[in-house]
Every structure is written in structure tokens, then in C-alpha cells.
ZAMARGU-4260 file (C-alpha; in steps of 0.2 Angstrom, whole numbers, plus 5000, padded with zeros to 4 digits):
<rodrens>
0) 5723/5851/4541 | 5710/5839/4535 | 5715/5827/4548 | 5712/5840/4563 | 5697/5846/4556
5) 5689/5826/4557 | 5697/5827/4575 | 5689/5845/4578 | 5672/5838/4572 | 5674/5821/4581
10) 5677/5829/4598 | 5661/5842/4594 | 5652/5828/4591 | 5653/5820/4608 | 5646/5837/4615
15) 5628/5830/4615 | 5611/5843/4617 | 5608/5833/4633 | 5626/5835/4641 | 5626/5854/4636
20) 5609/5854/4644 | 5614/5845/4662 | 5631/5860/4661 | 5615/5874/4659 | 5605/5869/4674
25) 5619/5864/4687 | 5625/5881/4684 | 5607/5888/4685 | 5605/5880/4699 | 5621/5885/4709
30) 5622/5903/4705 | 5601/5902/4712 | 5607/5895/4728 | 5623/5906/4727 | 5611/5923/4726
35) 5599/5918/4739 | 5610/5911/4751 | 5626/5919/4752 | 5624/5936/4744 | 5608/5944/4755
40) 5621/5942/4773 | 5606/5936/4782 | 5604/5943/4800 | 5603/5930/4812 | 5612/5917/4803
45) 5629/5911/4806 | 5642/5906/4791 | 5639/5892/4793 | 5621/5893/4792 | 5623/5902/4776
50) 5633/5890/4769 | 5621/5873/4774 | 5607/5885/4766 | 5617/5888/4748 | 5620/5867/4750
55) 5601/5864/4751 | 5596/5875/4739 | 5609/5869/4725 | 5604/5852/4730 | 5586/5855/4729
60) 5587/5864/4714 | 5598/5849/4705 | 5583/5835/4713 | 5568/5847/4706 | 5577/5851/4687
65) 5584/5833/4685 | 5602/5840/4679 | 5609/5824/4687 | 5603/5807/4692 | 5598/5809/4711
70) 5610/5799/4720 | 5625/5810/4712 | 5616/5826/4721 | 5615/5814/4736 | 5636/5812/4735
75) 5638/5830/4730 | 5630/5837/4745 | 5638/5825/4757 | 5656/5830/4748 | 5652/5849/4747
80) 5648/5847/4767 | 5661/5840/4769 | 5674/5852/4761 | 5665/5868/4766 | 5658/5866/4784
85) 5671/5851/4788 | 5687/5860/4787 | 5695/5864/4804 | 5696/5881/4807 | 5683/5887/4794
90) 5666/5891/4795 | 5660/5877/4805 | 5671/5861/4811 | 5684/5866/4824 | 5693/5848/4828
95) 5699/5837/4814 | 5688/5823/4814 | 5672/5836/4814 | 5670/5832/4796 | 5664/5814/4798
100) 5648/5818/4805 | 5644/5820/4789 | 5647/5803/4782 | 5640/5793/4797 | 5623/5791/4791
105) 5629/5780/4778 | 5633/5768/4793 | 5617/5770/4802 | 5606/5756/4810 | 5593/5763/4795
110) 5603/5759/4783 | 5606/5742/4789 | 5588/5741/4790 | 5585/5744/4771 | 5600/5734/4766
115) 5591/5717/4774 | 5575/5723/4765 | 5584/5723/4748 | 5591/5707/4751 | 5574/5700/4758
120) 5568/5707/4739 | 5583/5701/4730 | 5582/5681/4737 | 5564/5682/4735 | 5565/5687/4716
125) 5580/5675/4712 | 5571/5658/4719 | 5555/5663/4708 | 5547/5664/4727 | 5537/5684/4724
130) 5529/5675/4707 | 5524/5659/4715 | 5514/5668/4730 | 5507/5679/4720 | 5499/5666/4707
135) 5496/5655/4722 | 5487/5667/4730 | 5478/5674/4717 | 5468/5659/4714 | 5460/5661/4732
140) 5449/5674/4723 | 5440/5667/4712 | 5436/5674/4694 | 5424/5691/4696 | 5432/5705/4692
145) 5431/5713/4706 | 5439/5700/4716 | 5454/5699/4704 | 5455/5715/4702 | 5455/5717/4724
150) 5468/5702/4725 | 5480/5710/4712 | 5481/5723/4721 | 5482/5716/4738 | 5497/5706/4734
155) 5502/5720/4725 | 5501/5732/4742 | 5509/5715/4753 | 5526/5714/4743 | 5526/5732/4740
160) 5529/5736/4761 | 5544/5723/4761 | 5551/5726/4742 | 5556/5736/4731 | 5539/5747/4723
165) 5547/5743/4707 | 5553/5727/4708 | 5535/5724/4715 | 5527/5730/4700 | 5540/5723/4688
170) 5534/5706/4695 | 5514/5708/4697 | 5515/5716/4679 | 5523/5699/4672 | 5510/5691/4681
175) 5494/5700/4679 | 5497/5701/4659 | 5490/5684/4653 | 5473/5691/4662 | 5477/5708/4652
180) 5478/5698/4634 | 5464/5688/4639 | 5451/5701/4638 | 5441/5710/4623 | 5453/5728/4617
185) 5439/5739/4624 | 5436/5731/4639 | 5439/5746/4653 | 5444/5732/4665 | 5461/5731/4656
190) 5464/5747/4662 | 5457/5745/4680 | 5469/5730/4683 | 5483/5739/4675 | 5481/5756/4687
195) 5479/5745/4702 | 5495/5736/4701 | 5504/5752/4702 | 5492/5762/4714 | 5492/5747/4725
200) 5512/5747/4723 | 5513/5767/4729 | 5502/5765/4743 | 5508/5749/4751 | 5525/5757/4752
205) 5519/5768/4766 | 5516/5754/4779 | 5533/5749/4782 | 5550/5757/4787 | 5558/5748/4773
210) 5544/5750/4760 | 5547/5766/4755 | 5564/5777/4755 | 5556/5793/4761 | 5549/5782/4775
215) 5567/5780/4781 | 5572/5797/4778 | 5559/5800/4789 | 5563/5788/4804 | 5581/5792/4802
220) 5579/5809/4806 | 5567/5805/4821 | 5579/5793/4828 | 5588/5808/4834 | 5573/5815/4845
225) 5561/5797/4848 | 5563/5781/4843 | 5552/5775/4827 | 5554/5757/4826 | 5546/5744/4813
230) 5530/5741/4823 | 5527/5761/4827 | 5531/5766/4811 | 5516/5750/4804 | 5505/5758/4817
235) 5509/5776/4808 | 5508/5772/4789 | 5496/5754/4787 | 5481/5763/4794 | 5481/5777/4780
240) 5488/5765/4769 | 5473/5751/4772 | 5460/5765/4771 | 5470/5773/4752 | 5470/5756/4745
245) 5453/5752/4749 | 5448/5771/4740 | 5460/5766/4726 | 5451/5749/4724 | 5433/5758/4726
250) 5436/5771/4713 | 5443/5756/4700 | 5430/5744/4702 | 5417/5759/4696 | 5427/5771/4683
255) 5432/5756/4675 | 5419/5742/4677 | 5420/5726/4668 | 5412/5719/4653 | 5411/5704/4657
260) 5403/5693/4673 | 5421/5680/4676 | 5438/5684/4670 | 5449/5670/4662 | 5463/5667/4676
265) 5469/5652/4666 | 5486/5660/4661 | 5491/5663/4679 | 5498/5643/4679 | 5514/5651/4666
270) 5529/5644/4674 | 5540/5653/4684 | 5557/5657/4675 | 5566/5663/4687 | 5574/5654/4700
275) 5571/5639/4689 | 5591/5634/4690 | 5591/5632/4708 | 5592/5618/4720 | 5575/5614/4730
280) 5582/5617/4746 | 5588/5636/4740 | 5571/5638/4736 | 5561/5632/4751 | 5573/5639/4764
285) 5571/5659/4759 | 5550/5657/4763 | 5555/5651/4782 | 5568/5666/4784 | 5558/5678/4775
290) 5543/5677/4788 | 5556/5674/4802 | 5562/5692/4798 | 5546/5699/4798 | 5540/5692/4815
295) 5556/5696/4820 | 5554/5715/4817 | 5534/5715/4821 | 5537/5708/4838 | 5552/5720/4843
300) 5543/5725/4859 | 5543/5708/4865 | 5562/5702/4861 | 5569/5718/4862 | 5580/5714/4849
305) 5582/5730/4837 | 5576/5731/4821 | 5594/5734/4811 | 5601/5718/4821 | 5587/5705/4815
310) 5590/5713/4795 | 5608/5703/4796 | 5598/5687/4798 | 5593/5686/4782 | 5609/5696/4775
315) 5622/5682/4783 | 5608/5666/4778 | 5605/5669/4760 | 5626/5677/4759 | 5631/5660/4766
320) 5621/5647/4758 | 5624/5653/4741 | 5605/5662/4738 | 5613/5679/4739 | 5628/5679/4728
325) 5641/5692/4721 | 5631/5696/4707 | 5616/5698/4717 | 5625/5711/4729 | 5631/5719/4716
330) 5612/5722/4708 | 5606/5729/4725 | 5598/5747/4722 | 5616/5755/4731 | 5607/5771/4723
335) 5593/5771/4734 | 5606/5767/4748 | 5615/5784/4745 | 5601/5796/4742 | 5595/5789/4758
340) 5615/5794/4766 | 5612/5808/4757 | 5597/5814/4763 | 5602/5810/4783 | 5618/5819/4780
345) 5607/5835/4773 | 5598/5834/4789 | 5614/5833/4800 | 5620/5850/4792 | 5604/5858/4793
350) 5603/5854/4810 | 5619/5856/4818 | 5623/5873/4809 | 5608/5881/4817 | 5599/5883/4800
355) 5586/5873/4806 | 5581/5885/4820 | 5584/5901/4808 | 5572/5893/4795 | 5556/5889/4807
360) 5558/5910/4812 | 5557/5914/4793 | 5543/5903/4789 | 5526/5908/4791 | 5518/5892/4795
365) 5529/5893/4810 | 5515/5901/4820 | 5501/5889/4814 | 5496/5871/4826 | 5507/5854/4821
370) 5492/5848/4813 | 5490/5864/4801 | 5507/5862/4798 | 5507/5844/4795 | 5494/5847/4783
375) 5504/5860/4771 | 5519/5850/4771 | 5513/5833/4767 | 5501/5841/4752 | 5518/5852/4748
380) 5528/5835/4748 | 5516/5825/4738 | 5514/5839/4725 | 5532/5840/4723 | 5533/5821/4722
385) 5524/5822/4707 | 5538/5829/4697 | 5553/5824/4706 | 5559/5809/4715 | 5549/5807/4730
390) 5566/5802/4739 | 5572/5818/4734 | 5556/5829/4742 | 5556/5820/4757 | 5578/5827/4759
395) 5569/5844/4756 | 5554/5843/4769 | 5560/5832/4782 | 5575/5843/4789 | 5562/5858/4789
400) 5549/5847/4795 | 5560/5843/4810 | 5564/5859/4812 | 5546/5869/4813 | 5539/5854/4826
405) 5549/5856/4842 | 5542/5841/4854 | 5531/5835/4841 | 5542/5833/4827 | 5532/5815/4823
410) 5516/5824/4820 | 5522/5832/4806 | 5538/5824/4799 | 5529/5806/4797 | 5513/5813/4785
415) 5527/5820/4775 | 5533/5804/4771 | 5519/5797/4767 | 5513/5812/4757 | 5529/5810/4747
420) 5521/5793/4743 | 5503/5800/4738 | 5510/5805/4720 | 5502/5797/4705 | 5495/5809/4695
425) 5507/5806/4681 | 5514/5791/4671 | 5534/5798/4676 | 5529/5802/4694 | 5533/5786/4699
430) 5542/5771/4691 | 5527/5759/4694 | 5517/5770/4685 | 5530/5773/4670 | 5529/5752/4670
435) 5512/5751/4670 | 5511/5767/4657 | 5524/5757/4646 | 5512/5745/4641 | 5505/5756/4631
440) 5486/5753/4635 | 5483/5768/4648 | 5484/5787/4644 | 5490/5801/4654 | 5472/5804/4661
445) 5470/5788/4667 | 5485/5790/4680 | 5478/5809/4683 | 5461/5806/4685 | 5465/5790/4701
450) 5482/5800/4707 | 5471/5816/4709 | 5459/5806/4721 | 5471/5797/4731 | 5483/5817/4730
455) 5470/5826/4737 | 5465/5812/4751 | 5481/5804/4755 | 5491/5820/4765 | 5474/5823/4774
460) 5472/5806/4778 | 5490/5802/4784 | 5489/5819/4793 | 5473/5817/4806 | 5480/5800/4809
465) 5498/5805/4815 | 5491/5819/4825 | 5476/5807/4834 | 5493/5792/4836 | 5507/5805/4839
470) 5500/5819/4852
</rodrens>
């Protein structure tokens, strides 16, 4: 008895608060998407219809509450797809191969695309090349504070359209912190250089395809009605982006000005750790690739090769001189990769089950110009952004998005993406702020305060700019 009762309790034990908490909203969440999607028989909807609506509305319920990490919901709503609306014979697929529409996002050009972007990141991080450009280039602007503080985040804002946000920051952070040590405790100018880092890091994710997941979502999506390729897309999002970091820098250099007339850029000569093991040649042929790729996909107009073909120059170079190892592929963000599937799969069940058109008769905004409407939803994606994974709003927003903008779908599904990247307000909104935050030497107002101003701006901004390109 004794010995089942330690069992008993042993057992009970492993029931944690948190795990009892994840089984309370996943079942919140399904019997919400259950009541409003299959319960009400909506008139004008098919099945199927009804069923690709309890699908998005379990998924983003999961995405809003957090119940599980984001890229499970990402796998849940490609198996449940494929299950319910994939079966021959049921409420949507009639042949027996009708259920792999569902997974072929995962073997999209777009993905393609990222993938050579993460690896791009990845060989740059292991030869120590990010940290050696960033101090090299960091000496070019001197030692006033506003200067340093505009260089940090410049190279900030650069690596931050061809890496990882938060490998970005991560890195810039390392960096920028012998400056951070350097200066008096109450200096505000701590604080200014630690915001930029971050807000630099947000914004310069818009300018690229690759820079930032929801941008992706976004370009996938359009693929199926125009073609948004790397240069078209850097037409898109680096104006706004250009014009938000130049607000960002602006509204540092004066809510936080500095105390002193030249900042001690002494510590930037620390030696680089990483890469350190490496042969010479390693080292010195990823800088040669790395702007090769990028030429290569800003000048697609004029080779004509696509921008998913030129990502396996660097994928096969650094795989088969050693650069890129297993270990290497294997630290790739393959979560980022499948909230993205995810995401385009949503989209494809939406789409092809006629939920999209039944949705843009229901909404009100329906009615109102692709500007107006671009507007709503990129404030509506950054606000969400805030408190959920920007990845995860822009698999909301997009499909709807495409839906509502019949023949002008870029108008308004591009500043949703971008939008989606506008949230700061918070030190968990995004994980360069939670790195910067984890310093320890900002507050929650510091991030509200700047994330308000470029929240408010950004959508607008990203907006009137897609609609002057676009129509």
C-alpha cells in the first residue's frame, strides 16, 4: 500500500500547474471554434467551409493564448486539414491525392528562399564574420553619441533584413555592451543604445523577403495571384522601413540624450570568439558568397534567375566546403520553417474551400477602399503582434487579407506584413526586445513609450506606401 501510495504521488507530481494549464486552454479554445463554426449552420457556407473556419479559429485561438509553442499549431493545422478536408469522399477532397495540397507549401520556392537566408546567418555567425563587420564598421562613426548611437543601429537594421532578428540582436548586444559598461549608471544614453539595437532589429526586418517571417507569409500567399520577388518586395518594405528607423533613431537621440560630449568606443577591439577554430580560407570565402547572394537576388530582373534558385548557392558552398556542417543544419530555426508551412497551408484551405469568398461577405470592411482596408488590418496585425507571435498574426490576416482585396490583393496583404513587424510596445512582443529587456537596465515603459511611436506610424506609413507602389 505504502509503496503505491509513493507511486500515486510520484505520478501526481509530474502533473504540473503549467501542463494542466496548456490541457484548459486547448480545450477552451476548441470547443470556441467548435460553437462558432460548426454549431450556428452558416448559410452560404459549404462543409467544408465550415470546417476550414473551426480550423482557423482553434488555430488562432492556440497562437493568441500561447497553449502550445507556435510551430506545433502550425503542424496541427496542416494534420487536422489534412484528416478532415483531405479524406476522399468527405466534405472536401474527392481524388486520393487531394490531401497533399496541404503539405506542398512545405516544398515551396519560399521556403527555399528562407532556408538559404538561415544558412547565409548561420555561416556568417560561425566564422565570427556578423561581429567583425559590425565592430569594423562601427569605427567609421566616430565617437558622438549620436553617431554611435545611428551606426549601432544601422548595422543593426543591415543584418537584420538578411538574418535572423534575433540572432541579430543576440550578436549587436555582445558587441554594443563594452560601450554599455563604459558609461556613468545614470546616463540615459544606456538606455537609447540598448532600445535601438532592438527597434533597429524589428524594423529592418521589413525590407527583405527573407528578413522577416510574416514577410514570407506574405509573398507566399501573393505568389498565387502576382509575382513578389526579392527586389519588388525591397521596393515594398525598405522605403517605410528607411523612413521608421530614421523616426526610431530621432526619437532616441532626444528622449534619451547623452551626458557626455564622446563615448569610449575602446571596448569594441574584444576579440571575436567565435569562428576563432576555423581555417583562414573558411572564413574569408563566406564574405565573397555572402554578397554574391545578395547581388544575385537584387539584380533578378537582369539575369532572370529566380530568387529560390540563387538561395542553393550558398546552401551547396558552405554544405560542401565544411562551413555549414551537421551540427549547424541541425541549429537552423526548422520552427520558423513550419510556422511559415503552416501558415501557407492555412491559406490553401481558406482559399480552396470557398471560406475566403464567404468571409469578405461577412465582414464589414468589405465595402470600404483597399486603402481603408489596408489600414484596419495592418494596425489590427500590429496590435495583435504585440501579444502574440507576429508569425502567428500575419497566418490570421493574410488569408483574410487576400481574400477582402480581389485584383489588388498586394495593397493590402503587404502592410499587413509589415504591420505585423511594427510591434514593440512590450519587452515580450518580440524576442529582441526580451534580449534587450534581459539586461536588466530598461523598464516596461521604455519599450512602450518608443513602440507606441513607431505602432501608431508604422501601419500608416507601410499603408500609403503599398497603395502609391501597388495601384
Amino acid at each position: 500500500m505504502i509503496d503505491t501510495r509513493r507511486e500515486v504521488l510520484r505520478v501526481w507530481g509530474k502533473l504540473e500547474i503549467s501542463s494542466t494549464t496548456t490541457v484548459t486552454k486547448v480545450t477552451l479554445c476548441t470547443i470556441f471554434a467548435a460553437l462558432v463554426a460548426l454549431v450556428p449552420g452558416w448559410e452560404g457556407l459549404s462543409a467544408a467551409g465550415e470546417w476550414s473556419l473551426f480550423i482557423l479559429l482553434l488555430g488562432a485561438g492556440l497562437w493568441i493564448t500561447e497553449a502550445i509553442p507556435s510551430f506545433s499549431v502550425a503542424l496541427l493545422i496542416i494534420a487536422l486539414q489534412i484528416v478532415i478536408l483531405g479524406k476522399p469522399g468527405g466534405v472536401f477532397a474527392v481524388e486520393a491525392n487531394d490531401w497533399q495540397i496541404f503539405v506542398q507549401p512545405w516544398s515551396s520556392p519560399l521556403m527555399w528562399l528562407f532556408f538559404g537566408g538561415f544558412v547565409l546567418a548561420e555561416a556568417a555567425q560561425v566564422t565570427g564574420l556578423d561581429r567583425l563587420f559590425s565592430r569594423y564598421v562601427l569605427g567609421w562613426f566616430g565617437t558622438k553619441p549620436g553617431a554611435v548611437l545611428f551606426g549601432a543601429m544601422a548595422v543593426t537594421f543591415t543584418f537584420s533584413m538578411f538574418m535572423s532578428n534575433t540572432a541579430t540582436t543576440a550578436m549587436m548586444m555582445a558587441v554594443i555592451m563594452p560601450i554599455v559598461y563604459s558609461l556613468d549608471k545614470d546616463d540615459p544614453f544606456a538606455k537609447a543604445i540598448l532600445l535601438g539595437i532592438p527597434f533597429a532589429a524589428n524594423i529592418g526586418g521589413m525590407g527583405t523577403i527573407i528578413g522577416s517571417p510574416p514577410n514570407a507569409i506574405a509573398a507566399g500567399s501573393l505568389a498565387e495571384v502576382t509575382s513578389i520577388g526579392f527586389v519588388r518586395w525591397m521596393t515594398a518594405g525598405l522605403p517605410p522601413a528607411i523612413l521608421l528607423f530614421i523616426i526610431a533613431w530621432l526619437y532616441l537621440r532626444f528622449a534619451y540624450p547623452a551626458r557626455i560630449a564622446n563615448v569610449n568606443i575602446s571596448g569594441l577591439q574584444w576579440q571575436t570568439r567565435t569562428g576563432a577554430q576555423l581555417p583562414m580560407w573558411k572564413r574569408l570565402l563566406v564574405m565573397p558568397v555572402f554578397i554574391l547572394t545578395v547581388l544575385l537576388w537584387m539584380t533578378g530582373p537582369l539575369h532572370h534567375i529566380p530568387t529560390p534558385v540563387v538561395s542553393f548557392l550558398p546552401i551547396t558552398i558552405f554544405a560542401i566546403t565544411g562551413i555549414i556542417t551537421a551540427r549547424n543544419i541541425r541549429n537552423l530555426q526548422w520552427d520558423v520553417l513550419l510556422l511559415l508551412a503552416g501558415g501557407l497551408s492555412l491559406g490553401v484551405g481558406v482559399r480552396e474551400t470557398g471560406l475566403a469568398e464567404w468571409l469578405v461577405a461577412q465582414l464589414p470592411i468589405a465595402s470600404l477602399g483597399p486603402m481603408m482596408i489596408a489600414f484596419i488590418l495592418a494596425y489590427v496585425a500590429s496590435i495583435l503582434s504585440n501579444f502574440m507571435s507576429n508569425t502567428a498574426a500575419a497566418n490570421i490576416l493574410v488569408p483574410i487579407g487576400m481574400a477582402i482585396g480581389l485584383g489588388l490583393e498586394a495593397i493590402i496583404v503587404v502592410p499587413i506584413a509589415l504591420g505585423a513587424s511594427a510591434a514593440m510596445c512590450l519587452p515580450i512582443s518580440t524576442p529582441p526586445n526580451a534580449i534587450a529587456y534581459a539586461t536588466g537596465k530598461l523598464d516596461t515603459r521604455d519599450f512602450l513609450r518608443g513602440g507606441l511611436v513607431i505602432g501608431l506610424l508604422a501601419p500608416g506609413i507601410a499603408a500609403l506606401w503599398c497603395y502609391f507602389l501597388f495601384s
